[in-house]
PDB file with one MODEL, atoms N, CA, C and O in Angstrom:
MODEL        1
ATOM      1  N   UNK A   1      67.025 106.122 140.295  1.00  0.00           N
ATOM      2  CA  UNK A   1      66.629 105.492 141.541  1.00  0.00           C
ATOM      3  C   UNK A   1      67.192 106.287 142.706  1.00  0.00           C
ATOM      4  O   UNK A   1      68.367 106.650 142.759  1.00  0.00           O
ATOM      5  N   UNK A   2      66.260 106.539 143.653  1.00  0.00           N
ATOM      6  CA  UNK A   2      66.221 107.235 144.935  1.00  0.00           C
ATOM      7  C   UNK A   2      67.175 106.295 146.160  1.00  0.00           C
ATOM      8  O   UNK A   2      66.446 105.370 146.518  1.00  0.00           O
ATOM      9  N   UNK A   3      68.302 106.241 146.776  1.00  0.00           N
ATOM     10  CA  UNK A   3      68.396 105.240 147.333  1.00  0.00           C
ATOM     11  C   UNK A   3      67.480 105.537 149.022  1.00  0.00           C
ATOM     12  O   UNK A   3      67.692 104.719 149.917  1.00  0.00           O
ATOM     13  N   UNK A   4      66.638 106.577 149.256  1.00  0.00           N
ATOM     14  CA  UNK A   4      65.788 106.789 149.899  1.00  0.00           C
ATOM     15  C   UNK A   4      64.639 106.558 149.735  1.00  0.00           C
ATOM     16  O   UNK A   4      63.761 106.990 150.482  1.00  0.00           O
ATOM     17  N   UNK A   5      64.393 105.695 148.529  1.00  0.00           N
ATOM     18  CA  UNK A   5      62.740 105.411 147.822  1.00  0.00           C
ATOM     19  C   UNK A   5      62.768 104.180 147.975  1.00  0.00           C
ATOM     20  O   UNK A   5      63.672 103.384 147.720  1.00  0.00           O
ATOM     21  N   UNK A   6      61.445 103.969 148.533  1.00  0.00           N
ATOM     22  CA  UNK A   6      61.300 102.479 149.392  1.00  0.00           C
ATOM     23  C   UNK A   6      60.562 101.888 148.205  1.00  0.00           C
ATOM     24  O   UNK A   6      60.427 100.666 148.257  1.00  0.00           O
ATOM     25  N   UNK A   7      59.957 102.628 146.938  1.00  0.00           N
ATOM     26  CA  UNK A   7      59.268 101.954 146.108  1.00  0.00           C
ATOM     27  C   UNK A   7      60.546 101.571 145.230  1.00  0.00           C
ATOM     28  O   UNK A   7      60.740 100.416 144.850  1.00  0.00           O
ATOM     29  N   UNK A   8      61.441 102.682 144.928  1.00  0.00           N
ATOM     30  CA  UNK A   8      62.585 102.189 143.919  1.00  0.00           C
ATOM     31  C   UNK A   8      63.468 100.955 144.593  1.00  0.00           C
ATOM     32  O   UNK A   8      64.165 100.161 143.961  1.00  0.00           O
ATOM     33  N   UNK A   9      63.286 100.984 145.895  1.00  0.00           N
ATOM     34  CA  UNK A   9      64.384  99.653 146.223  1.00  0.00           C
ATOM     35  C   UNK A   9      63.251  98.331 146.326  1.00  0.00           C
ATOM     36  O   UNK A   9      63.546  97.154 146.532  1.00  0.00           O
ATOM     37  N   UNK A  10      62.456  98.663 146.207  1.00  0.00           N
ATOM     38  CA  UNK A  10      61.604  97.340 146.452  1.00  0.00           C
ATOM     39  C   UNK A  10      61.639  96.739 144.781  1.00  0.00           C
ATOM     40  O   UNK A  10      61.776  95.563 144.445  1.00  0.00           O
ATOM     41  N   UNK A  11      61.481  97.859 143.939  1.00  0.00           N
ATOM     42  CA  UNK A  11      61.713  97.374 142.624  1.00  0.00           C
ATOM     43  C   UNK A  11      62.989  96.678 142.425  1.00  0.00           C
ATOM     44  O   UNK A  11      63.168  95.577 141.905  1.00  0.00           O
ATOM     45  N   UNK A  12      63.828  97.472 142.909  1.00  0.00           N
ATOM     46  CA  UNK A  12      65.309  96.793 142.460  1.00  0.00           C
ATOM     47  C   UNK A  12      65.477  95.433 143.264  1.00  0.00           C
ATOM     48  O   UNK A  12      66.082  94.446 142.847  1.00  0.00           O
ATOM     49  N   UNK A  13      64.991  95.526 144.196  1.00  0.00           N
ATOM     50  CA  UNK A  13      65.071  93.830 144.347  1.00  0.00           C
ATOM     51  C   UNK A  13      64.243  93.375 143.718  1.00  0.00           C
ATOM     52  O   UNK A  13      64.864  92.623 142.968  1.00  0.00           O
ATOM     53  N   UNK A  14      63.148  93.290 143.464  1.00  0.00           N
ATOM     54  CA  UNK A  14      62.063  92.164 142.566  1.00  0.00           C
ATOM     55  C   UNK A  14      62.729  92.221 141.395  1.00  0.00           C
ATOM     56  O   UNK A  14      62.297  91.263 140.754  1.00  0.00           O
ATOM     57  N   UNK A  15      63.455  92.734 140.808  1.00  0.00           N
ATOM     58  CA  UNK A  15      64.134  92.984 139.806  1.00  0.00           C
ATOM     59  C   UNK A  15      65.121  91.799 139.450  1.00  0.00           C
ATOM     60  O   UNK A  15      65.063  91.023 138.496  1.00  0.00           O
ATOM     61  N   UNK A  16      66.297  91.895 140.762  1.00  0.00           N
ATOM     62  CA  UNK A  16      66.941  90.851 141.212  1.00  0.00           C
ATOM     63  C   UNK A  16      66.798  89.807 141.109  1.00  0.00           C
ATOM     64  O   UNK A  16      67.475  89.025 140.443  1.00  0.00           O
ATOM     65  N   UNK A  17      65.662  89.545 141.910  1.00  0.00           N
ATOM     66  CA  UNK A  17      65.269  88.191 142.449  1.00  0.00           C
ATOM     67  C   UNK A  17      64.369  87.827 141.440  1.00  0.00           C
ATOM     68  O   UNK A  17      63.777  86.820 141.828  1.00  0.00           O
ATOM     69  N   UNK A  18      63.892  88.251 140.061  1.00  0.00           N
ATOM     70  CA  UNK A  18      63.420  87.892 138.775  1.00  0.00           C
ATOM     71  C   UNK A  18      64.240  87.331 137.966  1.00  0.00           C
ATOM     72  O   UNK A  18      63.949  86.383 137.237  1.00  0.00           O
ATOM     73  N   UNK A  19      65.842  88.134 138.069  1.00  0.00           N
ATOM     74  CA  UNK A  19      67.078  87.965 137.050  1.00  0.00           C
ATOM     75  C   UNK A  19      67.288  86.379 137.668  1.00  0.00           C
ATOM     76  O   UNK A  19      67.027  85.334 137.071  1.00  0.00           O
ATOM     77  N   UNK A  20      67.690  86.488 138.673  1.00  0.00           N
ATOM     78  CA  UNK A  20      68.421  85.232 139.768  1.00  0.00           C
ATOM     79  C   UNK A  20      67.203  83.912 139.569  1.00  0.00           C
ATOM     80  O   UNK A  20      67.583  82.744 139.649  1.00  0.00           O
ATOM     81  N   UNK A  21      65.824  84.228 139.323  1.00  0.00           N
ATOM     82  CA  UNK A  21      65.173  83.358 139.119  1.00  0.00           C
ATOM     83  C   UNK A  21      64.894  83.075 137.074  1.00  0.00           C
ATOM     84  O   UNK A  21      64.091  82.315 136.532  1.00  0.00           O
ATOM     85  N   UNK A  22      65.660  83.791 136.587  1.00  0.00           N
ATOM     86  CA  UNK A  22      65.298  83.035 135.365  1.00  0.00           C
ATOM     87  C   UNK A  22      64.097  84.002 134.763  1.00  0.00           C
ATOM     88  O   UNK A  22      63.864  83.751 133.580  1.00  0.00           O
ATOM     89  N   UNK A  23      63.428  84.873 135.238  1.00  0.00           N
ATOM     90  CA  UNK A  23      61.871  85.068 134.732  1.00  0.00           C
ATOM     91  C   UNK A  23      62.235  86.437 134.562  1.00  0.00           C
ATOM     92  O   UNK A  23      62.294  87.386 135.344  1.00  0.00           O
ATOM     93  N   UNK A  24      62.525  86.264 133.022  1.00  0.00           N
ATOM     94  CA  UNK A  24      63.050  87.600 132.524  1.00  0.00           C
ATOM     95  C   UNK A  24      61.933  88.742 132.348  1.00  0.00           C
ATOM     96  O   UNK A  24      62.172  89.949 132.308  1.00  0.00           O
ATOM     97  N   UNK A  25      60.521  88.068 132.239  1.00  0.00           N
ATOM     98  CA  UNK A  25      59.652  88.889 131.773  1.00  0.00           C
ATOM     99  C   UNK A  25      59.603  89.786 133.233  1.00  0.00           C
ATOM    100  O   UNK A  25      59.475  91.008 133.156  1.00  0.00           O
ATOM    101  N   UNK A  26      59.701  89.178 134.440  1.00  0.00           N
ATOM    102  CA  UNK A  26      59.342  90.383 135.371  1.00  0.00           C
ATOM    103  C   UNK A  26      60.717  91.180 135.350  1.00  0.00           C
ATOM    104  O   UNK A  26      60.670  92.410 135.363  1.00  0.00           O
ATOM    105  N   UNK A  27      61.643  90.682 135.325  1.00  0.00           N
ATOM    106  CA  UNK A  27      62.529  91.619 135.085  1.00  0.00           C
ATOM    107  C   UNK A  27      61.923  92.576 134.331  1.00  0.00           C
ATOM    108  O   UNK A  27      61.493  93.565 134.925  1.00  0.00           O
ATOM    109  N   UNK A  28      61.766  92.480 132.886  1.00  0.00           N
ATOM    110  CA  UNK A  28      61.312  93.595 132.179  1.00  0.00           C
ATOM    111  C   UNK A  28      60.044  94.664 132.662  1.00  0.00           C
ATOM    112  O   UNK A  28      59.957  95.889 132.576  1.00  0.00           O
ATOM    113  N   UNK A  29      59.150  93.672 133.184  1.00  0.00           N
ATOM    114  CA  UNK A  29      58.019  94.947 134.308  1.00  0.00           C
ATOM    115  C   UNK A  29      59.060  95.744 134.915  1.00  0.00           C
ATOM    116  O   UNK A  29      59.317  96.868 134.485  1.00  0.00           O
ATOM    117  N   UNK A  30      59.668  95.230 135.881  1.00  0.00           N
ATOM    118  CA  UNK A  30      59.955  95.581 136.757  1.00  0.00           C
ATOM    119  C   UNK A  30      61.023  97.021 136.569  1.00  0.00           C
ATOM    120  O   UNK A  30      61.105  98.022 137.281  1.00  0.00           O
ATOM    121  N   UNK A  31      62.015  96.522 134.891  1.00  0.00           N
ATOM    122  CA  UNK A  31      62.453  97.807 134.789  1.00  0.00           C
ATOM    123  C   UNK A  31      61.744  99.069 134.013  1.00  0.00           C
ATOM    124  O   UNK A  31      62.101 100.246 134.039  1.00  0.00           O
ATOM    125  N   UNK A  32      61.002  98.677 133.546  1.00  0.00           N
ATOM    126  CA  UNK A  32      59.447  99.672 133.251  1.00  0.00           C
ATOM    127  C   UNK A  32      59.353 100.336 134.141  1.00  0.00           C
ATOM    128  O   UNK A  32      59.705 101.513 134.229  1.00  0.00           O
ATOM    129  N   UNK A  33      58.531  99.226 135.466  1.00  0.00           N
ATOM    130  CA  UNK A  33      58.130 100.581 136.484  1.00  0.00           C
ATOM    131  C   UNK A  33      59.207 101.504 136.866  1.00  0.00           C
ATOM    132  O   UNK A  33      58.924 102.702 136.852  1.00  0.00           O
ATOM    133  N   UNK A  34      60.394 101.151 137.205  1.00  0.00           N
ATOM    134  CA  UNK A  34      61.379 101.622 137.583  1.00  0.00           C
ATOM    135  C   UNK A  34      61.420 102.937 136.824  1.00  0.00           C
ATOM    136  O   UNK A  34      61.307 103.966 137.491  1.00  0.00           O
ATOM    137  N   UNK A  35      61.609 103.048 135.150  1.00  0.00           N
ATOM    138  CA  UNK A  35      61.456 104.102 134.224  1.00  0.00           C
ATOM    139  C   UNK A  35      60.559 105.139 134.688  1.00  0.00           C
ATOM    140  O   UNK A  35      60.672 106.363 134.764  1.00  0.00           O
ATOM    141  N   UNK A  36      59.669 104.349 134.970  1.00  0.00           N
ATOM    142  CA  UNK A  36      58.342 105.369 134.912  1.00  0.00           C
ATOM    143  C   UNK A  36      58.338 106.150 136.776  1.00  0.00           C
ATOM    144  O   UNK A  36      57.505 106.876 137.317  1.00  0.00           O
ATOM    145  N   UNK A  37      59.077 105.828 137.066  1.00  0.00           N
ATOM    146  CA  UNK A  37      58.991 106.262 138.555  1.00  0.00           C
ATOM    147  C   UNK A  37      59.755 107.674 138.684  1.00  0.00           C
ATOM    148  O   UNK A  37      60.730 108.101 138.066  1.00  0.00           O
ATOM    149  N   UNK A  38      59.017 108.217 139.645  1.00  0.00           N
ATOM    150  CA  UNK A  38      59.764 109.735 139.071  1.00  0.00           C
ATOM    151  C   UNK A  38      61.539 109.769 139.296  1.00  0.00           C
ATOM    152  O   UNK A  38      62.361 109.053 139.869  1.00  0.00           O
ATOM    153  N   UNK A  39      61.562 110.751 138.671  1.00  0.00           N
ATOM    154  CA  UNK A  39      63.068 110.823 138.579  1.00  0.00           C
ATOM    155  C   UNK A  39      63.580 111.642 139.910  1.00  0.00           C
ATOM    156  O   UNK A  39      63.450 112.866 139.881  1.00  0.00           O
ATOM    157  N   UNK A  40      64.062 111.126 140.889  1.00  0.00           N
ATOM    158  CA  UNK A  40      64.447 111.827 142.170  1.00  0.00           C
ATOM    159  C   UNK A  40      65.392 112.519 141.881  1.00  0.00           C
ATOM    160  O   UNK A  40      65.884 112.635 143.004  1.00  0.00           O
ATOM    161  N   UNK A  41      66.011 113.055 141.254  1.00  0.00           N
ATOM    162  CA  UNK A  41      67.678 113.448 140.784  1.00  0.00           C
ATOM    163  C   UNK A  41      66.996 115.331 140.423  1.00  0.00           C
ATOM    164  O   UNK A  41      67.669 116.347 140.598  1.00  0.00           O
ATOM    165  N   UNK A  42      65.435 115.286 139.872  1.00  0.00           N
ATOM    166  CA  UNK A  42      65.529 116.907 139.809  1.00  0.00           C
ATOM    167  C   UNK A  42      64.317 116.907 140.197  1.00  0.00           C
ATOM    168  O   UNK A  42      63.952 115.876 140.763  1.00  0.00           O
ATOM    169  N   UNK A  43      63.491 117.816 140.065  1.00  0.00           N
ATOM    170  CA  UNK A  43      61.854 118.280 140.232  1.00  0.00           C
ATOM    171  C   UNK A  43      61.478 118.309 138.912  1.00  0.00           C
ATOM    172  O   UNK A  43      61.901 118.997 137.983  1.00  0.00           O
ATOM    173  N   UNK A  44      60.141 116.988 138.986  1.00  0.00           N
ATOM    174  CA  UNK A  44      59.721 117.463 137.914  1.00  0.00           C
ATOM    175  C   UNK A  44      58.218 117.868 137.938  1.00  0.00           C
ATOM    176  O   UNK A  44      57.428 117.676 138.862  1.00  0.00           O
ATOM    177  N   UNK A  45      57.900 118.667 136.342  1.00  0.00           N
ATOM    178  CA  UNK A  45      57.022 119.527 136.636  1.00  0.00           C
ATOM    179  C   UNK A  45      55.247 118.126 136.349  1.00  0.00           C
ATOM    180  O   UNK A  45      54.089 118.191 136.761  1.00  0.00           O
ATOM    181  N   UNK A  46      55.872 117.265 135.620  1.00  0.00           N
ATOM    182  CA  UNK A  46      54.728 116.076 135.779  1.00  0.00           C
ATOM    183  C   UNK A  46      54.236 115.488 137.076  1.00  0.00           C
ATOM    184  O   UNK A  46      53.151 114.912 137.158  1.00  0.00           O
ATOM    185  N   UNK A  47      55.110 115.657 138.142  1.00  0.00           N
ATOM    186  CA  UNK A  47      54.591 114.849 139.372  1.00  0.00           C
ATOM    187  C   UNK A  47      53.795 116.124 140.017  1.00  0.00           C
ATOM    188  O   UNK A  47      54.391 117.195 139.910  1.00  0.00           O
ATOM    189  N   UNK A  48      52.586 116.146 140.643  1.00  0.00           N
ATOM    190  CA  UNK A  48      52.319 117.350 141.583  1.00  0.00           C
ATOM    191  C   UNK A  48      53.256 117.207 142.744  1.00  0.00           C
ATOM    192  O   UNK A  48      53.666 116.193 143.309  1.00  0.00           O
ATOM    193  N   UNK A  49      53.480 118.415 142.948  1.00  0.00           N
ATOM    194  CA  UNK A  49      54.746 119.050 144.068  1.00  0.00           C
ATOM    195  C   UNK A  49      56.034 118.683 143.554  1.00  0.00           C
ATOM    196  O   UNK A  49      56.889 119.401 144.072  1.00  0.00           O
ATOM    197  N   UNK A  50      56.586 117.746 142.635  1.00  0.00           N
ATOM    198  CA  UNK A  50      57.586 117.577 141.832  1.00  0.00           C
ATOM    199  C   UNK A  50      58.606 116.551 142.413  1.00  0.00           C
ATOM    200  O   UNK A  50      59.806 116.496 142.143  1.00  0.00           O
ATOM    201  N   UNK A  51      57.836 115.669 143.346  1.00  0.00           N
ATOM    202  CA  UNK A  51      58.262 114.600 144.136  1.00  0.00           C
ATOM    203  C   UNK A  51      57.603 113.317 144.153  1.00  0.00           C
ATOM    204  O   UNK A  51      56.470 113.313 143.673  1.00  0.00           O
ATOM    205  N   UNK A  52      58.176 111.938 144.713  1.00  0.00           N
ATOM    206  CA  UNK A  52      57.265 111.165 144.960  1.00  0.00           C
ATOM    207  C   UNK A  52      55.913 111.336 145.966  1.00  0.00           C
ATOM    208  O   UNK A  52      55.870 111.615 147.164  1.00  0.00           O
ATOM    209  N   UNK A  53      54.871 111.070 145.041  1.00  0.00           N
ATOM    210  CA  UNK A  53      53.718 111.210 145.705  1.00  0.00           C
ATOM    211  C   UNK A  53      52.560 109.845 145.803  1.00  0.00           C
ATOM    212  O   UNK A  53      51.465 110.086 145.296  1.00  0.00           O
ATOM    213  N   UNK A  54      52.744 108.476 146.407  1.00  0.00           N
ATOM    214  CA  UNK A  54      52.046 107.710 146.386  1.00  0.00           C
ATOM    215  C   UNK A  54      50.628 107.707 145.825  1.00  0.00           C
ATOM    216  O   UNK A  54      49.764 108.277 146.492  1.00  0.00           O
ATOM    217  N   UNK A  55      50.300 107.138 144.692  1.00  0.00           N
ATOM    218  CA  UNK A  55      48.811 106.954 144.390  1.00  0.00           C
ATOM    219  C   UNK A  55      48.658 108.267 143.358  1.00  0.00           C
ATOM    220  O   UNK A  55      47.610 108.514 142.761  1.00  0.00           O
ATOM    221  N   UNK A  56      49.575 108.865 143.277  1.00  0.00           N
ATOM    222  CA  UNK A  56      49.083 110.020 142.091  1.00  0.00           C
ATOM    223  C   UNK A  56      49.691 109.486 140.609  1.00  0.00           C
ATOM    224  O   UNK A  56      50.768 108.896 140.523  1.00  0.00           O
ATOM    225  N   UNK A  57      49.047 109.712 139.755  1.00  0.00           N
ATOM    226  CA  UNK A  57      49.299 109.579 139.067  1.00  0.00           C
ATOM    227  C   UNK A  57      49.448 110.838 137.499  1.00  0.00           C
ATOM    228  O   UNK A  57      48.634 111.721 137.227  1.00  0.00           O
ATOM    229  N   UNK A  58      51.056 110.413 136.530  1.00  0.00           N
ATOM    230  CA  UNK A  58      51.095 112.055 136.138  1.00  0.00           C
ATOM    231  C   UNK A  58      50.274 112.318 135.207  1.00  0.00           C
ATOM    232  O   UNK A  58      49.958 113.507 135.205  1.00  0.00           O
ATOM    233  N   UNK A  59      49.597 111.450 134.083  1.00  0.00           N
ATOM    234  CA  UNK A  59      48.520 111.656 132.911  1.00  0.00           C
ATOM    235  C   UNK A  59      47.476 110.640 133.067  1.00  0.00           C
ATOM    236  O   UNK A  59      47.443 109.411 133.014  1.00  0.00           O
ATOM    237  N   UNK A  60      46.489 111.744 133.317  1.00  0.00           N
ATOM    238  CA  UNK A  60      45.257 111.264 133.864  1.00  0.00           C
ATOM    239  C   UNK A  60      44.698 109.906 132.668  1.00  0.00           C
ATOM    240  O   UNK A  60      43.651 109.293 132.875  1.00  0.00           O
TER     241      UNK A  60
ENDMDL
END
């Protein structure tokens, strides 16, 4: 998680506020998407340009 990624912090709260509400299953979405969100920590060669890129997606 990016603490500059407005999608990774929006996850981590719905995340939260899933745990705090009992509803484990969105928890579990929620840490899915999180997984699947690129990894800000290096460049990778799956994202085009190797960054977050809204609406792209890495396997077609």
């Amino acid at each position: 998680m990016s603490a500059n990624c407005a999608e990774c912090a929006r996850l981590e709260r719905e995340k939260e506020e899933a745990r705090q509400a009992g509803d484990l299953s969105k928890v579990t979405d929620c840490a899915v998407l999180l997984k699947r969100h690129p990894d800000h920590s290096k460049r990778s060669a799956l994202w085009k340009g190797g960054g977050h890129e809204p609406g792209h997606v890495p396997f077609p």
